[in-house]
N, C-alpha and C positions, 0 to 999 in steps of 0.2 A: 504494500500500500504506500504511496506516494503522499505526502504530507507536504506545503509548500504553493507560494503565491499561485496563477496562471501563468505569470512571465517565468519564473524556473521552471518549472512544467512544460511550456514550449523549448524552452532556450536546451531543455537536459531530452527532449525529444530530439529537435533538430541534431544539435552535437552527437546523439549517441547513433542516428538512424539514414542522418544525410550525409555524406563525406563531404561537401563542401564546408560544410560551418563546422567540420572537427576540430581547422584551425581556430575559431575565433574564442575568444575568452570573455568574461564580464569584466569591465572596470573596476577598480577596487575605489572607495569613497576619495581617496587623495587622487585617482588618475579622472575622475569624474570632477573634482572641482578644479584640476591643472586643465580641462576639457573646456569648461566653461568659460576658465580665466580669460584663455586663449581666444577663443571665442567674442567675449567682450571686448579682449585687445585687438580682434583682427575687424573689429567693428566698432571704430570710435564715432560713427555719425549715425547710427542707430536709431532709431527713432520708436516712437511713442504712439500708441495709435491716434492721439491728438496731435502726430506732428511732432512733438517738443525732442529735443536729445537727450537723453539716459542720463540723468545725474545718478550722483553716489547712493542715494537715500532708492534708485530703483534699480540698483546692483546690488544693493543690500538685499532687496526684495527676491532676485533672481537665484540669489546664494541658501535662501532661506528654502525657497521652494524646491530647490535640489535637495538640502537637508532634509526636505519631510519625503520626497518621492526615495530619496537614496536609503 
């Protein structure tokens, strides 16, 4: 019996059943927030769906909501 999210569930399906995804691995919580960093830095003019560019106070926000899905 399997115990565990739907996203392990699939991700421990694919990996054991398809050869293409046997190489791929999950991120661990410190490669998932270097992911995002990056992310944010390769997108300094970002925008807001009002238009406005990403202050600090809605990076804050984007760091948070990785914390709660990670």
């Amino acid at each position: 019996m399997y115990v565990g999210t739907i996203h392990a569930f699939c991700m421990n399906i694919l990996m054991n059943y398809v050869p293409k995804f046997m190489k791929y691995t999950l991120l661990t919580d410190v490669q998932q927030k270097l992911l995002i960093d990056q992310g944010l830095n390769l997108l300094p003019e970002l925008r807001t769906n009002s238009g406005r560019t990403l202050c600090e106070e809605d990076k804050a926000r984007i760091w948070l909501l990785a914390d709660l899905c990670g």
